[in-house]
TIZA-354895 format. One record per residue (C-alpha): x, y, z. Coordinates in Angstrom, 3 decimals. Layout:
REM TIZA-354895
X_Y_Z
...
This chain:
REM TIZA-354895
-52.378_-1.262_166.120
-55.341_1.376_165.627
-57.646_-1.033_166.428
-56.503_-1.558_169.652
-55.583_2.172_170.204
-59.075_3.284_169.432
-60.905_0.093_171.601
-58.254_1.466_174.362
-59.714_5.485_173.942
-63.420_3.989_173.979
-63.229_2.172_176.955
-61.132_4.891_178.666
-63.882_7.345_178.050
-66.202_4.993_178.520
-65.205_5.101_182.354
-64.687_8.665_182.142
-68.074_9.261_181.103
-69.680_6.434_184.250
-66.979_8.689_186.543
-68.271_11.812_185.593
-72.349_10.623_185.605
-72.183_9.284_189.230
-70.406_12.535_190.169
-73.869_14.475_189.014
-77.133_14.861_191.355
-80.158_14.179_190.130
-81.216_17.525_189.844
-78.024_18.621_187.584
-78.928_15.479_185.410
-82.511_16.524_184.625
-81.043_19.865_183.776
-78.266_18.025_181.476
-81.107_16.182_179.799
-82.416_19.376_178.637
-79.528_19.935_176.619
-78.349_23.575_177.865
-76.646_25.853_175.689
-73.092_26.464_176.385
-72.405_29.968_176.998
-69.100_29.821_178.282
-65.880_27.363_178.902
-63.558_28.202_181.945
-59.608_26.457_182.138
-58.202_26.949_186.253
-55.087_25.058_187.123
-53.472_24.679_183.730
-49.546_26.285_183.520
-47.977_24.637_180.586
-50.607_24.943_178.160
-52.509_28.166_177.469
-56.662_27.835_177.714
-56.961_28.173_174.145
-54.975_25.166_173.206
-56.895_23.596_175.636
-60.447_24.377_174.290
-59.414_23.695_171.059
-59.060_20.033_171.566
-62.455_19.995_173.744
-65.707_18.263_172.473
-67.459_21.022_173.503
-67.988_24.293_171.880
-69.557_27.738_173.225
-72.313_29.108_171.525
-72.703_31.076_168.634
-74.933_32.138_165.707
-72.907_30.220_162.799
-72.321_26.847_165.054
-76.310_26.939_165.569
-76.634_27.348_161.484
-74.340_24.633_160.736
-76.266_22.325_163.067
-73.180_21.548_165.556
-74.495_20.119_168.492
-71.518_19.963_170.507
-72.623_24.143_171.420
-75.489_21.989_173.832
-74.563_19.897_176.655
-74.633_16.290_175.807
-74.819_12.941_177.959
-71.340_12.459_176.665
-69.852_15.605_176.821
-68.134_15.498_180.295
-66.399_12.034_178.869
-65.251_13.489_175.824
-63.834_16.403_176.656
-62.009_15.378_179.450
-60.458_11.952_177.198
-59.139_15.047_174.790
-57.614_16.827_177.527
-55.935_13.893_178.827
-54.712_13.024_175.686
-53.378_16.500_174.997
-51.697_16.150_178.089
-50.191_12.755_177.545
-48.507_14.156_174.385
-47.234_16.968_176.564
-45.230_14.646_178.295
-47.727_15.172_181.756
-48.332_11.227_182.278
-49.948_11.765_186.066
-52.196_14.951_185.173
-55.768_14.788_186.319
-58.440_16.382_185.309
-62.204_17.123_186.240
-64.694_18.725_184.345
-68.428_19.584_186.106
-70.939_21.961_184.470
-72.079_24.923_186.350
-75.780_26.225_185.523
-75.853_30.518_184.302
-78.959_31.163_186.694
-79.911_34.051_184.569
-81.247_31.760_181.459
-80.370_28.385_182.755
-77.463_28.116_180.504
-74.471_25.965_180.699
-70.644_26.945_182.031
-68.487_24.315_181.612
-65.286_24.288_184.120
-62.349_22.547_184.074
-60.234_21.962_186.787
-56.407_20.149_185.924
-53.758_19.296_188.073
-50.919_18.861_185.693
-48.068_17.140_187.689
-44.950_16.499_186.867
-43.779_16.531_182.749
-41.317_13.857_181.527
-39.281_13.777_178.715
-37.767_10.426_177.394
-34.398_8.855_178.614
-32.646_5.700_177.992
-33.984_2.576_176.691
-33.566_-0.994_177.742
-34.341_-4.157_177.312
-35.591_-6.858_180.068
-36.512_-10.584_180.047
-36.368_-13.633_178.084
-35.783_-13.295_174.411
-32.686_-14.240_171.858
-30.578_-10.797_172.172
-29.902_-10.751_168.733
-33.273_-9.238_168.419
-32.389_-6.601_170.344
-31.235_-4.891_166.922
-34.678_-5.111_165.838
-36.291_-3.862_169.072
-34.234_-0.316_168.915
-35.392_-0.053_165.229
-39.098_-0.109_166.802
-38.462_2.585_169.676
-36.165_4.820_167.191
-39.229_7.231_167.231
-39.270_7.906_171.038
-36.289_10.360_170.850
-34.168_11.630_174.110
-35.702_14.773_175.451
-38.953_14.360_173.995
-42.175_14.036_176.102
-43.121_10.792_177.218
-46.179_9.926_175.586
-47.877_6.555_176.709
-49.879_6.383_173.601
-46.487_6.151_172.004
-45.128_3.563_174.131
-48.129_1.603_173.625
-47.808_1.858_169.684
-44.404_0.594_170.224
-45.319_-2.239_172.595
-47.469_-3.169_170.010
-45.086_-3.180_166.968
-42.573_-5.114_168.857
-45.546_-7.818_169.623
-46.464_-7.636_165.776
-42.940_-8.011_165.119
-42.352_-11.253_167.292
-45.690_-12.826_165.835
-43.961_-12.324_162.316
-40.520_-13.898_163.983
-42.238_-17.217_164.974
-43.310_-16.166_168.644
-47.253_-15.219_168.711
-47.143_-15.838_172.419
-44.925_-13.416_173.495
-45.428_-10.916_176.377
-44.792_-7.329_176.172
-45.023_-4.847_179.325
-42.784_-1.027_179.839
-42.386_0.583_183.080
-41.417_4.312_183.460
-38.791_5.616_185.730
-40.521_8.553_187.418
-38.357_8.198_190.151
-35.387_10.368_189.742
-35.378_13.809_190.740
-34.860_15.252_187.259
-37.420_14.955_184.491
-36.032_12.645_182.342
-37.239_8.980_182.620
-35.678_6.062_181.320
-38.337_3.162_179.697
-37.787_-0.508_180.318
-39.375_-2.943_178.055
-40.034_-6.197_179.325
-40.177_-8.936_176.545
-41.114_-12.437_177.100
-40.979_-14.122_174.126
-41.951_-17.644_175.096
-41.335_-20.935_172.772
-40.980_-20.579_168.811
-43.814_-21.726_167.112
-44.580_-23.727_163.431
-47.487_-24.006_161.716
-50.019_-27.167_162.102
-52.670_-28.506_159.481
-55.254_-26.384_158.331
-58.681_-27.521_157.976
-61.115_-26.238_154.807
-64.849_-26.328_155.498
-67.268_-25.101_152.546
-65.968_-26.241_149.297
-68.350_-27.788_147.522
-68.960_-26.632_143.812
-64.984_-26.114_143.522
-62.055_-28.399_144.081
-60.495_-28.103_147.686
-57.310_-27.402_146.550
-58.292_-24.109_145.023
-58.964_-22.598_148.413
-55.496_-24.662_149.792
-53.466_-23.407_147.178
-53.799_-19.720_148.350
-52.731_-20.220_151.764
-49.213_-19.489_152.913
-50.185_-21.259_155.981
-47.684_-24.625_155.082
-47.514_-27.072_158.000
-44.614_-27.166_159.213
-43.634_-23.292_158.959
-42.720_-20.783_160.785
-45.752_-18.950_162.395
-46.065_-15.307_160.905
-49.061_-13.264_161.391
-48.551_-11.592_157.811
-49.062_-15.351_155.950
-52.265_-15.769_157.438
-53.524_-12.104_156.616
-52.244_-12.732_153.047
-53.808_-15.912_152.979
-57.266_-14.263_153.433
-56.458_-11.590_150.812
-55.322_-14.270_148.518
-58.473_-16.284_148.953
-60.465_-12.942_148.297
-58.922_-12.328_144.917
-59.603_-15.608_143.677
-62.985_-14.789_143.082
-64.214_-18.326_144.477
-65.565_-17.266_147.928
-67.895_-14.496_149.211
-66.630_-15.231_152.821
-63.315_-16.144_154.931
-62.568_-17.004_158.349
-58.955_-18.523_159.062
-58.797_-19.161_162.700
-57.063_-21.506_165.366
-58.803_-24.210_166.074
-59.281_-23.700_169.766
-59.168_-27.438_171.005
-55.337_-27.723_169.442
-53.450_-29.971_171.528
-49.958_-28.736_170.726
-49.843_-24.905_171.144
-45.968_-25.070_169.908
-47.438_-26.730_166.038
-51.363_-24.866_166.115
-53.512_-25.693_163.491
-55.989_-24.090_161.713
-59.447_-24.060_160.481
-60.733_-22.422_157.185
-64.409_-21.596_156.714
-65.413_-20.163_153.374
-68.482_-19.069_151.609
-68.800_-20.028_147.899
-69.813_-17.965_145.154
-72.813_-19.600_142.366
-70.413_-21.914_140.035
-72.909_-20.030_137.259
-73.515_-16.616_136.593
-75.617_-13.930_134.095
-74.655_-10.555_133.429
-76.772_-8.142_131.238
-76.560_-3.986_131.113
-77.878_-1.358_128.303
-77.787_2.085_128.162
-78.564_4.655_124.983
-75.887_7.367_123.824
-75.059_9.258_120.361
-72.535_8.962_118.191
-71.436_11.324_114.910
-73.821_9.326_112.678
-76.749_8.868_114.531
-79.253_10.626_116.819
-79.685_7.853_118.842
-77.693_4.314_119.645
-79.086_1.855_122.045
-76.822_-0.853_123.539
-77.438_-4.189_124.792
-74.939_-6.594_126.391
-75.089_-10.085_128.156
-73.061_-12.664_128.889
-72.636_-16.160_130.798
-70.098_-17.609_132.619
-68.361_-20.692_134.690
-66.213_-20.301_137.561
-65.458_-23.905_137.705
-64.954_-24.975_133.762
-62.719_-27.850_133.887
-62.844_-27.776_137.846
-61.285_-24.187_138.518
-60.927_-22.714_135.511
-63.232_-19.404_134.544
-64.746_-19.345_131.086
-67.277_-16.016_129.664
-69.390_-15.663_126.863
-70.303_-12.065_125.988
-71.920_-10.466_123.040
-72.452_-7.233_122.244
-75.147_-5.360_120.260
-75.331_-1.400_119.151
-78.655_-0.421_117.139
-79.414_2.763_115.857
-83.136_4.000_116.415
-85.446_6.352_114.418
-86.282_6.301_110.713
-82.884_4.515_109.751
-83.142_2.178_112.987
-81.088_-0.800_112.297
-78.402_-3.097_113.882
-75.025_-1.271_114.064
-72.091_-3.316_115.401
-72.685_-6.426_117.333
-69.437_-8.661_118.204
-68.867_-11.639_120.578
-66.220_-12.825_123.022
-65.021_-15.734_124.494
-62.552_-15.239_127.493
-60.771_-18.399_128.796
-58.910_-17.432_132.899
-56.062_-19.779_134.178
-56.107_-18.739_137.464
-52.403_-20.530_138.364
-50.218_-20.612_135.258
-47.136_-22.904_135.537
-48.258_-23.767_139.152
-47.480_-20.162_139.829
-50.288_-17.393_141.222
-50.037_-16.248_137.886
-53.587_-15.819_136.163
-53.203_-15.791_132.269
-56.630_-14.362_130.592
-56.958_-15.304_126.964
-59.791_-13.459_124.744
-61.168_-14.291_121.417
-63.318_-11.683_119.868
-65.090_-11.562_116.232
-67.459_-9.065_114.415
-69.180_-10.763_111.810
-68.912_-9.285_108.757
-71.488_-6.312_108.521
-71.963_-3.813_105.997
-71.632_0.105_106.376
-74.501_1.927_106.138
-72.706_5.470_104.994
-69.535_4.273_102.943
-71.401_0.692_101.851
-68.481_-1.186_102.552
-68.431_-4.866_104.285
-66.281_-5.167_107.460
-65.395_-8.525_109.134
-62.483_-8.235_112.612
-61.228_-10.679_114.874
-58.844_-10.874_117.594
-57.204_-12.856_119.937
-55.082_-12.311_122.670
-53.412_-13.331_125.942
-52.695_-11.176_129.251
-50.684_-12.393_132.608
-50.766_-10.483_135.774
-48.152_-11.516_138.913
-48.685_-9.589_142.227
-45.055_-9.145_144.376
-46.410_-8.485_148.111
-49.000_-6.471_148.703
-48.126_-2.920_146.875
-46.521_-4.495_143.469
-48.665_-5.966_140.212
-46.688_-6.446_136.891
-48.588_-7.429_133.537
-47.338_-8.875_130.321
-50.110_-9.142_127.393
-50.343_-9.432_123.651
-53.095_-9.327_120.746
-53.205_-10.214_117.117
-55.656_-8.510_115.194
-57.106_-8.886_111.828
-59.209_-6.425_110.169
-60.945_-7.359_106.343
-63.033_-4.819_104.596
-64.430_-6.032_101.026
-67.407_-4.318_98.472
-65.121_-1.873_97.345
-62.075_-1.203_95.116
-59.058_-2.539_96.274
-57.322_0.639_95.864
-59.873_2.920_98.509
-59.212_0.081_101.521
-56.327_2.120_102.361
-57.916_5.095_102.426
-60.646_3.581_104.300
-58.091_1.501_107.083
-56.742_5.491_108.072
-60.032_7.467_107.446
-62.071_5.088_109.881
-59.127_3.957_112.404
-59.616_0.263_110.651
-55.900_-0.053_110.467
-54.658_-3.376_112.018
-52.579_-3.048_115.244
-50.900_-6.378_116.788
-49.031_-5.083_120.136
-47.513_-6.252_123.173
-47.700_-4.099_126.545
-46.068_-4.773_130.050
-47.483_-2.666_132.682
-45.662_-2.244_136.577
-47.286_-0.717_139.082
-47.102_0.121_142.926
-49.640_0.886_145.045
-49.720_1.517_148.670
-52.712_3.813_148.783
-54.914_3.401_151.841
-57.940_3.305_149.753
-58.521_3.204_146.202
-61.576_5.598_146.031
-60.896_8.103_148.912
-56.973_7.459_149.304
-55.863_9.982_152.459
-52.045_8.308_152.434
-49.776_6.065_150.237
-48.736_6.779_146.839
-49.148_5.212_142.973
-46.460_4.571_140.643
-47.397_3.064_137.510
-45.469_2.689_134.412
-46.816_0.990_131.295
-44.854_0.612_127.822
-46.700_-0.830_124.474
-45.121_-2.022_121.009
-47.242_-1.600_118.120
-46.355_-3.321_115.014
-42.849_-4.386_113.700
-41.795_-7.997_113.903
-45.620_-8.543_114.869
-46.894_-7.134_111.575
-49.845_-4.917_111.199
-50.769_-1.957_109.932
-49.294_0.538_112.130
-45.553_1.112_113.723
-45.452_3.239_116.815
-44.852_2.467_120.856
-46.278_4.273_123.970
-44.402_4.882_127.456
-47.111_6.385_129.901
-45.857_6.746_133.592
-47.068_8.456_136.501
-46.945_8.914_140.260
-49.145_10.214_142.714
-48.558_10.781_146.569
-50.944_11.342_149.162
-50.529_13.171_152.640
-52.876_13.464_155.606
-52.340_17.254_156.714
-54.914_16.490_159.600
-57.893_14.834_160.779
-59.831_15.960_157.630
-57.272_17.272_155.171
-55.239_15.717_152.565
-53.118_16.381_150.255
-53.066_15.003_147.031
-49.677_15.096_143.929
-49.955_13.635_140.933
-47.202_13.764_137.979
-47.796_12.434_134.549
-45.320_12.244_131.367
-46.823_9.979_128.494
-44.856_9.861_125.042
-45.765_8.289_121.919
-43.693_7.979_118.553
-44.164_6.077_115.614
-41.392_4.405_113.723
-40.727_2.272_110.553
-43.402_2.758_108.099
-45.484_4.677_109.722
-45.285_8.676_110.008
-48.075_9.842_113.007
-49.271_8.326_115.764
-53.300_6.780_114.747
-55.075_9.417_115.963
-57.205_7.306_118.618
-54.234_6.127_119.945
-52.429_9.527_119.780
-51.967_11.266_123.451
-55.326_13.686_124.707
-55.163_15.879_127.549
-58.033_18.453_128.976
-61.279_17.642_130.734
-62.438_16.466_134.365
-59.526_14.162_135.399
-56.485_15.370_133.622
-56.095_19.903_132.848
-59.637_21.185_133.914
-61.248_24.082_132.147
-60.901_23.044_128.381
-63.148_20.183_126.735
-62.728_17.111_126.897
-59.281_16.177_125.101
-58.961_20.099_123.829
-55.871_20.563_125.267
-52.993_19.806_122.856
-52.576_20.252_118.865
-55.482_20.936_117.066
-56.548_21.394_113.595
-58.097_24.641_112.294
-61.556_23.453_113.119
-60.348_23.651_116.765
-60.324_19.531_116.618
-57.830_17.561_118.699
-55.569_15.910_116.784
-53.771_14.309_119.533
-49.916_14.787_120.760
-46.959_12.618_120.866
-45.934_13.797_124.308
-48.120_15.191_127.009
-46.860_16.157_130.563
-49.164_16.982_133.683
-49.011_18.115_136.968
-51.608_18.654_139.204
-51.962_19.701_143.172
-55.226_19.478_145.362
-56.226_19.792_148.710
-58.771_18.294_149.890
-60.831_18.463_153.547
-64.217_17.629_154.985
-66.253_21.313_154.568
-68.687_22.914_156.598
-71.402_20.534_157.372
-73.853_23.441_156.942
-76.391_21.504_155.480
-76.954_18.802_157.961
-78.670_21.330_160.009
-81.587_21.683_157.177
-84.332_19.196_157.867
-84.705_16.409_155.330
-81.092_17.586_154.268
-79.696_16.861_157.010
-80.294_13.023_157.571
-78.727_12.982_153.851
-75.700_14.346_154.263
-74.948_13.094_157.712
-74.532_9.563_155.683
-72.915_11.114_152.445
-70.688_13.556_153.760
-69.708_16.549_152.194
-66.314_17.733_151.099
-64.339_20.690_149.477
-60.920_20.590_147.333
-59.107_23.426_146.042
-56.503_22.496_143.400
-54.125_23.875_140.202
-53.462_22.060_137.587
-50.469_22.775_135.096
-49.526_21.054_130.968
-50.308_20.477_127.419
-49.926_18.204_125.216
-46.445_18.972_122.665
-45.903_17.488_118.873
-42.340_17.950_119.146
-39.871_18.159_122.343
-38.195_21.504_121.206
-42.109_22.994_121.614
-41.820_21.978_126.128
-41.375_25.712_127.755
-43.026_27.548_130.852
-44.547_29.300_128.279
-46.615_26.740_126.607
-48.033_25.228_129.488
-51.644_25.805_130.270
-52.142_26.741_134.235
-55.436_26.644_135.523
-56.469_27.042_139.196
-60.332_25.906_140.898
-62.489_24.568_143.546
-64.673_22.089_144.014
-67.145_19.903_146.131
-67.531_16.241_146.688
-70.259_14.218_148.107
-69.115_11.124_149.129
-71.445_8.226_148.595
-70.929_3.956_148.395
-69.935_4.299_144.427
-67.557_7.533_145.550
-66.882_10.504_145.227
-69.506_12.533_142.994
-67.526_15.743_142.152
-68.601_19.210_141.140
-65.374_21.499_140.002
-64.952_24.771_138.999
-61.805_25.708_136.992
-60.552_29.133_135.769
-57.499_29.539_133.743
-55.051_31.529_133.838
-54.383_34.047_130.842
-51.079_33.438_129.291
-49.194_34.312_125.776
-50.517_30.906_124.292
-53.550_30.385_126.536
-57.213_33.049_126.694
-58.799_33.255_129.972
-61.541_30.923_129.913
-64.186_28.776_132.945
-65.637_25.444_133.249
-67.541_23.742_135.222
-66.701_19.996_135.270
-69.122_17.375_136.741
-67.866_13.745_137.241
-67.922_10.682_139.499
-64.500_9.703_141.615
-61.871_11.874_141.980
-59.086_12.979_139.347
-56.524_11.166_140.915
C-alpha cells in the first residue's frame, strides 16, 4: 500500500511541478536558476486553516541566519519548489476534508535585492465530512462483513480524505487477492451532491472468477537438489491463490541460505488465467565456503592475546544438508608467548527435521587436553549438543536445545579439582533451554514501530547430571512508536531471575545475572550494577529488573553544511536520543523497593551507517539514599534496544 501511495504523490507532483514550469517565462526561469533567497512567504484565500499551519507543511522556508548555518536549502528557490509545496498543501487540504481545493503558487521577485516572495493563492471549496457506506457490484455478500472491517477507520463526521479512501481501496484489493480473487476491481465514488456536507462513499467491487494455483517452474538449481527450493514454496498447485503464500514463499527461500536471488512471477504466456502458473528464478550460493577472522585483546593473565579462527563448510553435504568445521586458536604474545586455548567444532544443520521446516543444528566441540600455565594443571572438555528452531508466521520463532558437557582436569590432587571446578568456572553444566519470541519490529537495527517479546527459560543440572543445579527465566518486551516523521519512541521492560536448587547454593558466577553498562542501566561499568564484593567486584544477582525509555529523532543536520562534512553525513545521517533508564540487580526479593533502584537520565547521538547505529551517550545519575551522583560516557555500536 505505501508503495503505491508514494508512486501516486510522485507522479502527482511530478505534474504539478511540469504545471507550474510552463506557467513561468523565460525571464522568471533564468532568475529561478539563480536560486533566490526567500525572504518572505504570503497565504491569500485560505479561511479554514490559519497561514501558519499552512507554511508549516510547505517545502519552502524563509530565510534566516541558523537555516543558512545548518545548510537547508529549501531557504533558496529550487526547480522543484513550486511542485512541492503546492503537493503539501494539497495534501493538507485533502486531510481537511477540502477534496476540490485548488491551489497556485508563483514566485514574485523583491526588486530591491532580487530576492524571492513566494505567494500562494487557494481556493478552498467546499469541506466534506464522511457519510454512509455501501457496497456496489459483483462479489459473494458474505464478504461484505469483511469489507466494513476495512472502512471501520473512515468514521461518520470525519473529513473525507481521498488518501484514505485510496488506502482502503487498496486493503480491500489486498484482501480479495488473499480470498482467491487477484483480479478483482476496486473503484469509490463520492456523493458531493447533496446540499449538506456530508457525503456518502460507494465502493464498487468487482471481484471476477476465483482463482487456484497452477505449476510452478524452478530455473537455477544446479549445485543443490530442486526440491530444496520446491519445498519452501506455499505455492501448491491446485490452491487457492493468496498473495501472502507467494510473499512467504520468497522469504522462505531467503532463509534457507541456498540462494542469493529470487524472482517468483507469473509466467506471462499462461493459458488458463483461472489455474496461473508460475516461474521461479533463483541465484545459488558457492556449495563451498572459507571463513577466517583474528583480532588481539587482554585478558587477567596476559598483556596481550591474539586470536585466530577459520573454518570450512558444505551447503550441500549429503545433497542439502550444511556441515562446518571450525577451530579456534588463542596465543599469548611477549616473553611467555605461547598457545593458550585452541578447540574445534563440528556443526551438522538439518534444514527440514521430520519433513517439517524445522532446522535441528547439532554441535560437537573438544579442547584437547592442554596444560595451565599458572595453576599447572591439565584440562581436556567436550561437548555436544542439539538445537531446533520452528518459525509460526512471520512475527513468532520458538527454540528447544540441549548440551551435555564434560569437563576433566588431571596433574593434580584429587582433592583440589573441586576447588579448581568453582575457582575457574570449570564446573560441568548439562542444560536444556526453550526460547519464544515475537517480533513484529519494522527493522531490526533502526526499528521505528512493532514491538519484541521474548521469553527464554534454561534448566541446569538435575536429572541431566552435572556439576551445577540452578534454572534461568529471562523475559522482556519492548515497543516502538513513531511520534512523527523523525521521532520515535522506544520502551523496553526486562525481569530476569535466576535460582539455584538441589545441591547447589549460588548461582556460578558467570552465569549469575549482570546489569550496568551501554545497553542495559548507563552510567556505571560494565556489569557494576548489582551486588558486589568489598573490592567493588560484581558478584552477580539472582534477579535483576530494568526499565528503560528513549526518544529518539533525526537532529539538526548542522553539519552537512561544512564542506567535506557535509557529503558525509548527508549519507550517514545524524541522530539524537534522550532517554532514562531505571533498576538493579537484587540477591533476595524482600531487597525490590523504589528505594533501591538506580535512576539515571542522558543524551546521546547516533550516526547511522550500513553496520548501524554507532552511538555516543552521555548518562548522569541521579543521587539517591543507595546510589552517589556519578557520569559516563558510553560509546557503542547499535542501539540499546
Amino acid at each position: 500500500m505505501r508503495r503505491r501511495l508514494t508512486l501516486w504523490l510522485v507522479l502527482t507532483g511530478a505534474c504539478l511541478l511540469a504545471a507550474n514550469s510552463y506557467g513561468l517565462d523565460k525571464r522568471t526561469l533564468r532568475w529561478v536558476r539563480q536560486r533566490p533567497r526567500i525572504d518572505s512567504i504570503a497565504v491569500d484565500g485560505n479561511h479554514a486553516l490559519s497561514d501558519s499551519k499552512i507554511k508549516s507543511r510547505m517545502y519552502s522556508r524563509t530565510y534566516s541566519l541558523w537555516r543558512a548555518l545548518k545548510g537547508d536549502r529549501r531557504i533558496r528557490v529550487q526547480r522543484e519548489t513550486l511542485g512541492r509545496d503546492t503537493l503539501a498543501i494539497l495534501l493538507l487540504y485533502y486531510q481537511h476534508g477540502f477534496i476540490g481545493v485548488r491551489i497556485r503558487e508563483d514566485f514574485e521577485v523583491i526588486p530591491a535585492d532580487s530576492n524571492a516572495l513566494v505567494r500562494v493563492t487557494i481556493e478552498e471549496g467546499r469541506r466534506f465530512v464522511y457519510g454512509d457506506k455501501r457496497f456496489t457490484g459483483r462479489h459473494p455478500k458474505s464478504l461484505d462483513f469483511y469489507f466494513n472491517k476495512i472502512v471501520r477507520p473512515l468514521k461518520p463526521g470525519e473529513p473525507v480524505n481521498p488518501l484514505q479512501l485510496r488506502a482502503t481501496s487498496f486493503n480491500m484489493k489486498t484482501f480479495l487477492a488473499n480470498r482467491g480473487y487477484p483480479y478483482a476491481t476496486i473503484a469509490y465514488t463520492i456523493d458531493t451532491t447533496q446540499t449538506s456536507n456530508v457525503a456518502g462513499i460507494t465502493y464498487r467491487i468487482d471481484t471476477d472468477s476465483l482463482v487456484h494455483f497452477g505449476e510452478v517452474r524452478i530455473s537455477g538449481v544446479r549445485n543443490f537438489p530442486e526440491y530444496t527450493a520446491r519445498r519452501e514454496l506455499k505455492l501448491k498447485p491446485g490452491n487457492l491463490y493468496r498473495r501472502d503464500d507467494i510473499l512467504d514463499s520468497q522469504r522462505r527461500l531467503y532463509e534457507s541460505g541456498y540462494f542469493t536471488t529470487v524472482q517468483l512471477k507469473p509466467v506471462i504466456d499462461s493459458t488458463n488465467r483461472l489455474r496461473p502458473d508460475f516461474e521461479l528464478r533463483v541465484r545459488e550460493r558457492k556449495a563451498h565456503f572459507i571463513n577466517f577472522a583474528t583480532g588481539a585483546g587482554q585478558s587477567v593473565t596476559h598483556d596481550l592475546l591474539w586470536d585466530f579462527s577459520g573454518g570450512f563448510g558444505v551447503r550441500n553435504f549429503l545433497k542439502s544438508r550444511r556441515m562446518e568445521i571450525n577451530a579456534d586458536y588463542s596465543f599469548s604474545l611477549g616473553q611467555d608467548s605461547r598457545l593458550i586455548t585452541h578447540r574445534y567444532r563440528l556443526r551438522y544443520t538439518e534444514p527440514w527435521l521430520f519433513g517439517l521446516r524445522m532446522p535441528l543444528f547439532l554441535t560437537g566441540q573438544y579442547e584437547p587436553p592442554l596444560r595451565d600455565d599458572v595453576q599447572q594443571f591439565t584440562l581436556r572438555r567436550w561437548a555436544v549438543s542439539a538445537r531446533s528452531t520452528k518459525r509460526f508466521g512471520r512475527k513468532y520463532e520458538a527454540s528447544l536445545g540441549i548440551q551435555y558437557e564434560s569437563v576433566k582436569i588431571t596433574g593434580v590432587p584429587e582433592d583440589q579439582i573441586d576447588l579448581i571446578r568453582a575457582t575457574d568456572t570449570l564446573s560441568v553444566r548439562r542444560r536444556i533451554t526453550f526460547r519464544l519470541r515475537r517480533d513484529s519490529r519494522d527493522d531490526p537495527f533502526i526499528p521505528t514501530a512493532g514491538n519484541v517479546t521474548d521469553i527464554s527459560l534454561e534448566y541446569v543440572g538435575g536429572f541431566l547430571g552435572g556439576d551445577d543445579e540452578f534454572y534461568k527465566i529471562q523475559t522482556y518486551w519492548t515497543r516502538y512508536y513513531r511520534l512523527g516523521p523523525s521521532w520515535v519512541s522506544a520502551t523496553r521492560f526486562m525481569v530476569n531471575w535466576a535460582e539455584p536448587f538441589g545441591k547447589s547454593r549460588i548461582v556460578p558466577l558467570d552465569e549469575a545475572l549482570y546489569l550496568g553498562g551501554a545497553n542495559t542501566v548507563r552510567s556505571f561499568r560494565e556489569n557494576h550494577l548489582g551486588p558486589l564484593d568489598a573490592d567493588g567486584n560484581p558478584l552477580g544477582a539472582k534477579i535483576a529488573i530494568v526499565i528503560n525509555e528513549e526518544f529518539r529523532w533525526r537532529t539538526i543536520q548542522v553539519l552537512q553544511g561544512i564542506p567535506l562534512l557535509g557529503n558525509l553525513f548527508s549519507s550517514l545521517p545524524l541522530w539524537q536520543s534522550a532517554f532514562i533508564d531505571i533498576g538493579n540487580g537484587f540477591s533476595d526479593v524482600d531487597e525490590i523497593k523504589l528505594d533501591n533502584f538506580a535512576y539515571v537520565y542522558g543524551t546521546g547521538f547516533q550516526i547511522i551507517s550500513p553496520a548501524g547505529p554507532i552511538r555516543l551517550d552521555y548518562a548522569r545519575r541521579i543521587k539517591t539514599k543507595r546510589f552517589g551522583f556519578a557520569d559516563r560516557w558510553h560509546f557503542t555500536i547499535l542501539y540499546a534496544f
